[in-house]
Backbone as JSON, one array per atom type, in Angstrom:
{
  "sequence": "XXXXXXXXXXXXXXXXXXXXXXXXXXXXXXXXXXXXXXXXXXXXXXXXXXXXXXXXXXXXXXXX",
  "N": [[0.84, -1.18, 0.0], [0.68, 2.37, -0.81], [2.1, 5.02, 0.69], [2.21, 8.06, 2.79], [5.62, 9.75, 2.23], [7.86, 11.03, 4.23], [10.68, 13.71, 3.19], [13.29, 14.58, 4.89], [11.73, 15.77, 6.44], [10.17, 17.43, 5.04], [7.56, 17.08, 2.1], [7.1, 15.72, -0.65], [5.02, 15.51, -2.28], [1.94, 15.98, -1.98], [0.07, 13.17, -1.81], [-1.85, 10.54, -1.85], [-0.96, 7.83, -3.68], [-3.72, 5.72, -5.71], [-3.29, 2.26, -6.01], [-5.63, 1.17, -6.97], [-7.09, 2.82, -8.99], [-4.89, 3.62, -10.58], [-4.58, 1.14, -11.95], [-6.76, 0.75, -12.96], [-6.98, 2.82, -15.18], [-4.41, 2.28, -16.53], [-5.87, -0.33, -17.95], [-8.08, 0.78, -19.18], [-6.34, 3.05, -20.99], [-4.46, 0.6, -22.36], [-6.83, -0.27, -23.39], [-7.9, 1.71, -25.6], [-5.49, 1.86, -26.98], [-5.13, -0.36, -28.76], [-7.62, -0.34, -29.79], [-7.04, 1.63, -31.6], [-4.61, 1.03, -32.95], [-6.6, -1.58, -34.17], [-8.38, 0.19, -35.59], [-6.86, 1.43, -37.15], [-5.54, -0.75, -38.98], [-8.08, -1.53, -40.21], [-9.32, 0.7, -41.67], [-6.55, 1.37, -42.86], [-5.68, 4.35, -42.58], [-2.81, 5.52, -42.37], [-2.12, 7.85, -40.65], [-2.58, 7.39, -38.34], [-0.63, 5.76, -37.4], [1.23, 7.31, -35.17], [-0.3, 7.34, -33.04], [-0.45, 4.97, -31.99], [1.97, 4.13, -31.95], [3.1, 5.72, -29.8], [0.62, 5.43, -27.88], [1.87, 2.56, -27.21], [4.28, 3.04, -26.03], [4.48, 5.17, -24.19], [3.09, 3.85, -21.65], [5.79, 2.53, -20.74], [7.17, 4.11, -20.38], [6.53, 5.42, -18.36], [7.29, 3.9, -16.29], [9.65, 4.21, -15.05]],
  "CA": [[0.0, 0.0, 0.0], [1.42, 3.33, -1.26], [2.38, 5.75, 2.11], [2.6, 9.54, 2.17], [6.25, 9.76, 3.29], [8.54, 12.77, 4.33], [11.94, 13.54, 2.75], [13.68, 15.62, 5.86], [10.67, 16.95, 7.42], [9.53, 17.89, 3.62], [7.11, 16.34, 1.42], [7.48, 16.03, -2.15], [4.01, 15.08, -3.28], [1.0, 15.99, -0.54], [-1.08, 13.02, -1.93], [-1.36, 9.09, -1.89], [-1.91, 7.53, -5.46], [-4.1, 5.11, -5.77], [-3.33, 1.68, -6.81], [-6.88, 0.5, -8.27], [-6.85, 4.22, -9.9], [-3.79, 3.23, -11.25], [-4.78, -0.55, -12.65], [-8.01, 1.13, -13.98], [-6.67, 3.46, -16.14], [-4.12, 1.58, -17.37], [-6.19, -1.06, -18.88], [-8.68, 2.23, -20.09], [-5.09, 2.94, -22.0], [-4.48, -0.35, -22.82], [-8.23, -0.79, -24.68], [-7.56, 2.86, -26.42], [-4.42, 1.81, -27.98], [-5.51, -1.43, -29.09], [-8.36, 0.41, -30.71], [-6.28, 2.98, -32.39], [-4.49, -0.42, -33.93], [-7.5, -1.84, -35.14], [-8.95, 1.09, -36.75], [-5.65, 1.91, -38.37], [-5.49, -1.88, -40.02], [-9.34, -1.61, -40.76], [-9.5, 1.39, -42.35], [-5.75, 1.91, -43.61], [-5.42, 5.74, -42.36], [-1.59, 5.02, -41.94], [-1.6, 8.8, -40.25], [-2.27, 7.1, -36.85], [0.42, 4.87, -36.6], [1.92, 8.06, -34.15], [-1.03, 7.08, -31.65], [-0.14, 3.38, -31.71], [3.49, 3.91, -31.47], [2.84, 6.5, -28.17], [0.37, 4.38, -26.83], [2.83, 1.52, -26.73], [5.88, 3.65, -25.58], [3.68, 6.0, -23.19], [3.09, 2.95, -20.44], [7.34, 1.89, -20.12], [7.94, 5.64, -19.87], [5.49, 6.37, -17.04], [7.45, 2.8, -15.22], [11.08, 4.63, -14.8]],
  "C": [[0.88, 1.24, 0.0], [1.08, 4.06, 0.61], [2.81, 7.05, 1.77], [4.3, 9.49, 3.08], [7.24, 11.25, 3.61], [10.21, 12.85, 3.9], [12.41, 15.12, 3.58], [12.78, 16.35, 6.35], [9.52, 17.45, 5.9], [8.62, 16.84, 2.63], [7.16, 16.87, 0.1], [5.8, 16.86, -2.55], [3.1, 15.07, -1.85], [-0.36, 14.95, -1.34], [-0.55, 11.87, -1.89], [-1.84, 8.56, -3.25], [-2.41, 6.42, -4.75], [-3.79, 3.76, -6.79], [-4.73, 0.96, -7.85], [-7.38, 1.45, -8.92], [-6.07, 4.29, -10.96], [-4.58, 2.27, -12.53], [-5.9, 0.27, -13.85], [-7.75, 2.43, -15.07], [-5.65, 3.52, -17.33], [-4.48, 0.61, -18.46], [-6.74, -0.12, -19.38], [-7.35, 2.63, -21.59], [-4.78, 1.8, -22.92], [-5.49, -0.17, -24.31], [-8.11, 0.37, -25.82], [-6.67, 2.42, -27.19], [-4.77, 0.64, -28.9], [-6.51, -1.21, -30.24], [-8.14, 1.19, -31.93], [-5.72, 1.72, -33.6], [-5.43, -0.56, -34.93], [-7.88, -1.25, -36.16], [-7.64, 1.57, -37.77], [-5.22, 1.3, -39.48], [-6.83, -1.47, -40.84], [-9.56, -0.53, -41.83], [-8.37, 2.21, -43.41], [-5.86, 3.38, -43.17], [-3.95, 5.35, -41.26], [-0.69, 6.0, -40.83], [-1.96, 8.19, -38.6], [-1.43, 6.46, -36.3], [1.01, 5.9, -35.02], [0.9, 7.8, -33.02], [-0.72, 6.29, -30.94], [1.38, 3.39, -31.41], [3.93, 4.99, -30.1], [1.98, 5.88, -27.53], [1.23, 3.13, -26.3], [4.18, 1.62, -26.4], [5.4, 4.24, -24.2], [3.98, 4.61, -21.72], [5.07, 2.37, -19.77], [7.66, 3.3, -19.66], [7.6, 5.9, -18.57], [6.87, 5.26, -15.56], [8.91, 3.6, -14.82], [10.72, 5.45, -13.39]]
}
């Protein structure tokens, strides 16, 4: 379970994230990109690949 904690008396961040806030908006992301895919095979509009290749970069970036 995430903890608010103090760095020297100081806090960075005055909030606690939520992990099932988290989970649930990741898959939300997930189903979006996935989507973006589909419709990009289905209909050939080759100008979205930049959605599909930031949706599937976007989630490793956020993990650093």
């Amino acid at each position: 379970m995430a903890v608010l904690k103090s760095h020297y008396g100081y806090y960075l961040y005055h909030y606690v994230p939520s992990i099932v806030a988290s989970a649930i908006f990741a898959v939300l992301f997930a189903m979006i990109t996935i989507g973006h895919f589909w419709r990009m095979f289905r209909t050939k509009t080759w100008f979205v690949t930049a959605f599909v290749i930031g949706g599937i970069c976007m989630p490793s970036a956020s993990d650093t």
